[in-house]
C-alpha positions as CSV (number, residue, x, y, z in Angstrom):
1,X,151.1,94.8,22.1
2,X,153.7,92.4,19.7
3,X,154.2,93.0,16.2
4,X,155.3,89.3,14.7
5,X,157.4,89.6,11.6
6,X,157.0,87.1,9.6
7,X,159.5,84.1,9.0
8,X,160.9,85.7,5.7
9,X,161.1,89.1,7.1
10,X,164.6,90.2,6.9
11,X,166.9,91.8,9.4
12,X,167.0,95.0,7.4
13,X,163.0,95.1,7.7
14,X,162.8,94.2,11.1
15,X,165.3,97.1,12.5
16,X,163.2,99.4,10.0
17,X,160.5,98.7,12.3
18,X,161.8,98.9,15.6
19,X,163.2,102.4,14.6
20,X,159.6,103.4,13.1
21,X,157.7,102.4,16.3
22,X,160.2,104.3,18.1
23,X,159.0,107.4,16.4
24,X,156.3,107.1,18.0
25,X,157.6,107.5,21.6
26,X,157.1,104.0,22.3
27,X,160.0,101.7,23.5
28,X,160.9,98.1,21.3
29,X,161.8,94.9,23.1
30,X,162.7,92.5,19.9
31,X,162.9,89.1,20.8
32,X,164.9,87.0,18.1
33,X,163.6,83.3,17.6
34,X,164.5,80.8,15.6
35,X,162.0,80.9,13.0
36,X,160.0,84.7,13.3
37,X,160.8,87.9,15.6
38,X,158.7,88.9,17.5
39,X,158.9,92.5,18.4
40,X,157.3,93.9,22.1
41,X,155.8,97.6,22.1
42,X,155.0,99.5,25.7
43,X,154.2,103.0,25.8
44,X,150.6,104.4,26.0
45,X,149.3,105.4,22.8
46,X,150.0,102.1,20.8
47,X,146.8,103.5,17.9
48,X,149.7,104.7,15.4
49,X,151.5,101.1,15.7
50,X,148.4,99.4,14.5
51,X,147.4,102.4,11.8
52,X,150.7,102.7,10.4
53,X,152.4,98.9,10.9
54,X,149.7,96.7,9.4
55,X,150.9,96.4,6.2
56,X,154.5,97.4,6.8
57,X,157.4,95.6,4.6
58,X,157.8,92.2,7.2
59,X,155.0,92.6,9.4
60,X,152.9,89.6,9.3
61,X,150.4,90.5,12.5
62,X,150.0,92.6,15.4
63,X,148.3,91.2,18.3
64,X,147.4,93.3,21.5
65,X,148.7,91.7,24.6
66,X,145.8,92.1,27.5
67,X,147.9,91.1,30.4
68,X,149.5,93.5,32.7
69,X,152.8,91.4,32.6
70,X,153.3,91.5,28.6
71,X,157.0,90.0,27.9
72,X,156.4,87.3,30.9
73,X,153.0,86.1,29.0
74,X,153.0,82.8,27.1
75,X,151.0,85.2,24.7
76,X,154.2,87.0,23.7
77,X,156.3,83.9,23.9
78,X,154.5,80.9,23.2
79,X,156.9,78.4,23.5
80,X,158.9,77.4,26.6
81,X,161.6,79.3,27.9
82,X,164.4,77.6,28.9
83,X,167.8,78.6,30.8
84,X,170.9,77.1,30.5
85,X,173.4,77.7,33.6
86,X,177.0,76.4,33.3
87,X,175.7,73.9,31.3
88,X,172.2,72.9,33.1
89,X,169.3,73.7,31.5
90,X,166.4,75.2,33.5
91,X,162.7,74.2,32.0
92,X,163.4,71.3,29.9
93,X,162.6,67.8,30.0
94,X,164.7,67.1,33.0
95,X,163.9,68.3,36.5
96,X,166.4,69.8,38.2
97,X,167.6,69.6,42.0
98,X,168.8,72.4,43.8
99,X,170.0,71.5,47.3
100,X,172.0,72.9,50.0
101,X,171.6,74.6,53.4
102,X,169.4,77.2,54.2
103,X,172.9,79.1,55.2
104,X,176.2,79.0,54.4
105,X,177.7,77.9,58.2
106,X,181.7,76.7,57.2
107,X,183.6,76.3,54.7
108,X,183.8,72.3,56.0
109,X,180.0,72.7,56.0
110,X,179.5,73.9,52.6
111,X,181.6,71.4,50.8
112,X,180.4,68.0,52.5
113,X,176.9,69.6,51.6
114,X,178.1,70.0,47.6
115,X,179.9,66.5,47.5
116,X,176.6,65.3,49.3
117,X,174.3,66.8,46.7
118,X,176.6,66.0,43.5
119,X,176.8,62.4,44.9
120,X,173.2,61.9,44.9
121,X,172.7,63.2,41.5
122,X,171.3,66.9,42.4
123,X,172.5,69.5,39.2
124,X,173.1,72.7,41.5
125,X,174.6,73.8,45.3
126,X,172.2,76.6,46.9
127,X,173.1,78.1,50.0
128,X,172.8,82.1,51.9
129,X,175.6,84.1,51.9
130,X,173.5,86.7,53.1
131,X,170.6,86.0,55.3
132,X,167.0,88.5,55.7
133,X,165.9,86.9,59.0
134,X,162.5,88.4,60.9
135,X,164.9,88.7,64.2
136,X,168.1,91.3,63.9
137,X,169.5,89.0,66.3
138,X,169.6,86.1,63.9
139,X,172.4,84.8,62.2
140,X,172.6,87.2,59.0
141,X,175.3,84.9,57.2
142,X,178.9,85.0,56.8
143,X,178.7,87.6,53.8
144,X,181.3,87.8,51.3
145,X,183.3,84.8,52.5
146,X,180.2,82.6,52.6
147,X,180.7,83.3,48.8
148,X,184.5,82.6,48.8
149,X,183.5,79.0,50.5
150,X,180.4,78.7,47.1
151,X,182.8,79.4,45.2
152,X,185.4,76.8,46.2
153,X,182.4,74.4,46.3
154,X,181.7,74.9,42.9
155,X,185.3,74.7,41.8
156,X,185.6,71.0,43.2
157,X,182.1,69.6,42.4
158,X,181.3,71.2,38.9
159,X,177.7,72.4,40.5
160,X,176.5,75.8,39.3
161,X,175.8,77.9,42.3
162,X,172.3,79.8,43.5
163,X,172.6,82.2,46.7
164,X,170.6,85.4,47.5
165,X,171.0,88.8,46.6
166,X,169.4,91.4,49.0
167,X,171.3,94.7,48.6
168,X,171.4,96.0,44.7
169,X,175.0,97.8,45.8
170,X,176.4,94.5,45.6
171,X,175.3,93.4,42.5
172,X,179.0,93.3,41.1
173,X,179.8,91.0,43.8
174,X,177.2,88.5,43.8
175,X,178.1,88.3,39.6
176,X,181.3,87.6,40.3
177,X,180.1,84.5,42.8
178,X,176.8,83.5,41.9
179,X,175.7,81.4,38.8
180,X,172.3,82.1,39.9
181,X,171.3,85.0,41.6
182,X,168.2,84.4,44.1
183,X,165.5,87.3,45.0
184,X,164.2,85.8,48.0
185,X,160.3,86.0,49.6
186,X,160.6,89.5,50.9
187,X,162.6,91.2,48.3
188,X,160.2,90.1,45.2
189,X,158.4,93.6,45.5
190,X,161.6,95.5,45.6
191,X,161.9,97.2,42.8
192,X,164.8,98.9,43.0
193,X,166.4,95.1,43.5
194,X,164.6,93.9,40.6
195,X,165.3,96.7,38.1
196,X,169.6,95.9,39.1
197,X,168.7,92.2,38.5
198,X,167.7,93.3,35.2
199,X,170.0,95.5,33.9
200,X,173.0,93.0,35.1
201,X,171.3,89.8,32.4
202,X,172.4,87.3,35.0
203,X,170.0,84.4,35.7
204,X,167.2,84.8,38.9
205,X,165.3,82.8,40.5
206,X,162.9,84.8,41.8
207,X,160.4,83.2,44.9
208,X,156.6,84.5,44.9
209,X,156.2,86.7,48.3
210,X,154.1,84.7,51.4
211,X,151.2,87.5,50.7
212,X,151.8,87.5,46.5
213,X,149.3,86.8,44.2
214,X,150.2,84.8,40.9
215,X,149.7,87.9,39.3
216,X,152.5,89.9,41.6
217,X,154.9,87.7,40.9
218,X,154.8,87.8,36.8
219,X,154.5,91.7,37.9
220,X,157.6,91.2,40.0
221,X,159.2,89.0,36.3
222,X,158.5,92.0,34.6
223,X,160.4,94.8,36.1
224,X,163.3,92.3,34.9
225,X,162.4,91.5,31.7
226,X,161.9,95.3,30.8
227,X,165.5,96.2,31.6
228,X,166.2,93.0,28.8
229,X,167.4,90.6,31.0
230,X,164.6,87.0,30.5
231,X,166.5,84.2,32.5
232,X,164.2,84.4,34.9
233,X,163.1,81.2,37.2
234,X,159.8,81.3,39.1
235,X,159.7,80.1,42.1
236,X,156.6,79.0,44.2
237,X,157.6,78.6,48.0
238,X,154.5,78.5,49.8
239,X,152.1,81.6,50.7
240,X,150.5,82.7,54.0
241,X,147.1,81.4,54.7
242,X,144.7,80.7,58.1
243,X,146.6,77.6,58.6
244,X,149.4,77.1,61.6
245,X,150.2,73.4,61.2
246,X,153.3,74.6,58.7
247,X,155.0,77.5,58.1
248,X,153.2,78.4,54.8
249,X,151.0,76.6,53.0
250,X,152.2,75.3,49.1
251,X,150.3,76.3,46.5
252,X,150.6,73.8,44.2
253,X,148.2,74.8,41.6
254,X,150.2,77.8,41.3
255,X,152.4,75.4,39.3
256,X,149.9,74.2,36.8
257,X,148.9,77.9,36.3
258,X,152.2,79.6,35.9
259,X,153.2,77.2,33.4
260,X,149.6,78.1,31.7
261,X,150.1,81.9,31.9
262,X,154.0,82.2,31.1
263,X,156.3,80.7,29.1
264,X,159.1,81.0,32.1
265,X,160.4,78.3,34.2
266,X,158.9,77.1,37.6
267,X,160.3,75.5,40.4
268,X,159.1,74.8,44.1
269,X,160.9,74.9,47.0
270,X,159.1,72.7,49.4
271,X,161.2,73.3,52.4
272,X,160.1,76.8,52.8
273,X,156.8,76.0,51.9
274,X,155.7,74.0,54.9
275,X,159.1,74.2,57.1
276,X,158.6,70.5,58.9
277,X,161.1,68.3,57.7
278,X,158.9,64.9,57.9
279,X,156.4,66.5,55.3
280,X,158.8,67.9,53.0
281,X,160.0,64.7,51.0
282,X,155.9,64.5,50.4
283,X,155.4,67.9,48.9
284,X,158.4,67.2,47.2
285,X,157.0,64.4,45.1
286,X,153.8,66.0,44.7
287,X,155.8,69.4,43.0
288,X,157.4,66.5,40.5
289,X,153.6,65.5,39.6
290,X,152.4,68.9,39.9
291,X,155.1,69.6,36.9
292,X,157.6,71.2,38.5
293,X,160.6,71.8,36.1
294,X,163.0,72.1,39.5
295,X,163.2,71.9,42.9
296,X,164.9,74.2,46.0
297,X,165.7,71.6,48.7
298,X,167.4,72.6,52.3
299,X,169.5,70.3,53.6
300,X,172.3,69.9,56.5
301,X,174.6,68.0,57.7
302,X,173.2,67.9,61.1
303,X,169.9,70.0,61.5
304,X,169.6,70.3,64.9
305,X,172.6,72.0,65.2
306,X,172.1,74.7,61.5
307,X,172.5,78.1,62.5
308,X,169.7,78.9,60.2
309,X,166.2,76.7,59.5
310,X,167.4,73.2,61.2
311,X,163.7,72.1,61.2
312,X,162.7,72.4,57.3
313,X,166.0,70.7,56.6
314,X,166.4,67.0,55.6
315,X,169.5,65.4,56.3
316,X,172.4,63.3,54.3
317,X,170.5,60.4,54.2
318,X,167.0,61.5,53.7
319,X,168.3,63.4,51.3
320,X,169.7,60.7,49.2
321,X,166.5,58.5,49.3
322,X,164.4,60.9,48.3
323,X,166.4,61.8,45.5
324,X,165.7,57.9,44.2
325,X,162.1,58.7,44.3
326,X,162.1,62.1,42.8
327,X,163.8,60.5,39.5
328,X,160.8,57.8,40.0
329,X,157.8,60.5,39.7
330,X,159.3,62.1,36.8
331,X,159.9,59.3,34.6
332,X,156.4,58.3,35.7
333,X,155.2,61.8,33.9
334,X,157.4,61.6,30.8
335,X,160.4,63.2,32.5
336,X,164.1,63.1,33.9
337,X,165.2,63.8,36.9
């Protein structure tokens, strides 16, 4: 359920309701917009809001929210949410490019990637610090000074940076590094994880699971947004389906529909999605069409020899051309890139 206050509703009003739908039991999430407050209620027994509210000093209406997810709903936010990140904005007009390698490798690696990717007009460096891979075996990342390298990266380019968090306990630390923090495939239904995320305010991108449902990952949005923390990216990256020919298959219409259901940010990371390199700079194009407000992009300076998803990643060059045709689509559809 939201109470809306209405636009002349003063600050005075709008804390005496908070504290009177508080002595209820139930717990207030006020969000402050620029014309009216909008005020979120969760608990169980919402009755007493609606008996007691309706014609309470301020209150212009009180609207029950039907979705499971309620502060992740376009219904409780109508209008777009957008994020600003060291001075990129996440879910406006212009589309953004995130790029980088799958994993941080060397410090020499990371920085030729960031100059690479500020050259060719991309907005922010991702790459793994810390790497969940299927095999314990696998190259897990250099850890902390994978982060030292991001950061000197940032300091020379300007880019904002996005890396993954998979421990809460180092929460601190990745704050300290990351511009962005990134909850990766596998971590999106950890819950503990999530609820740290949320608590900390700092902006997430957080990537649907291979087996999630739209549903699960505004689910997945909400255990952040409860703890007060809504600078939250969406991330589509491909689900688990019948088909072999690519390493997931890319749900595009997931794009279309998350922008439908939630006023939150989407972006698509086609390397992950379908994990060939000669197919990426495709799906690419079509996440611009699709409306796409950003992009997650792997790329190396030599894939056959990355320590970490060579095959889904484009190199220098391919890069750089595609980047030319990204900014082509979007202004095609009205947009920046």
């Amino acid at each position: 359920m939201i109470v809306v206050m209405s636009q002349e509703a003063s600050r005075e009003q709008v804390e005496a309701v908070l504290r009177k739908i508080e002595e209820f039991g139930l717990q207030t999430h006020p969000i402050y917009g620029v014309q009216k407050t909008v005020i979120g209620v969760i608990g169980d027994d919402k009755t007493k809001v609606v008996e007691t509210m309706a014609g309470y000093p301020g209150v212009e209406q009180i609207i029950p929210i039907l979705k499971p997810y309620k502060f992740a709903s376009r219904e409780t936010h109508p209008q777009d949410t957008v994020i600003g990140v060291s001075g990129v904005e996440i879910g406006g007009d212009r589309v953004v490019v995130m790029a980088g390698p799958c994993a941080v490798e060397s410090r020499e690696q990371i920085l030729n990637s960031a100059r690479l990717v500020k050259m060719a007009g991309g907005s922010i460096l991702r790459g793994g610090a810390y790497k969940p891979r299927t095999s314990p075996y696998s190259f897990q990342g250099l850890g902390e000074e994978g982060l030292c390298f991001l950061a000197e990266a940032r300091e020379e380019t300007g880019l904002p940076v996005v890396t993954e968090l998979t421990d809460p306990r180092k929460i601190d630390l990745m704050c300290e590094y990351a511009d962005i923090i990134q909850v990766g495939a596998r971590n999106m239904q950890n819950f503990v994880l999530l609820t740290e995320i949320g608590r900390s305010g700092h902006p997430v991108l957080l990537k649907r699971g291979p087996s999630s449902k739209i549903e699960d990952l505004l689910l997945a949005a909400e255990y952040i947004i409860k703890e007060g923390n809504r600078n939250i990216i969406l991330c589509e990256r491909g689900i688990s389906t019948f088909e072999t020919h690519t390493r997931n298959t890319l749900d595009l219409s997931a794009v279309a529909a998350l922008k439908r259901l939630s006023h939150l940010p989407v972006v698509v990371d086609p390397s992950h999605s379908v994990g060939v390199a000669s197919i990426i700079p495709a799906m690419t194009l079509a996440a611009v069409a699709a409306g796409a407000d950003g992009l997650l992009i792997e790329i190396h300076p030599n894939p056959n020899a990355a320590l970490c998803d060579g095959p889904q990643s484009l190199d220098f060059e391919t890069f750089t051309g595609l980047m030319s045709r990204i900014r082509k689509v979007a202004q095609a559809i009205g947009r920046e890139a």
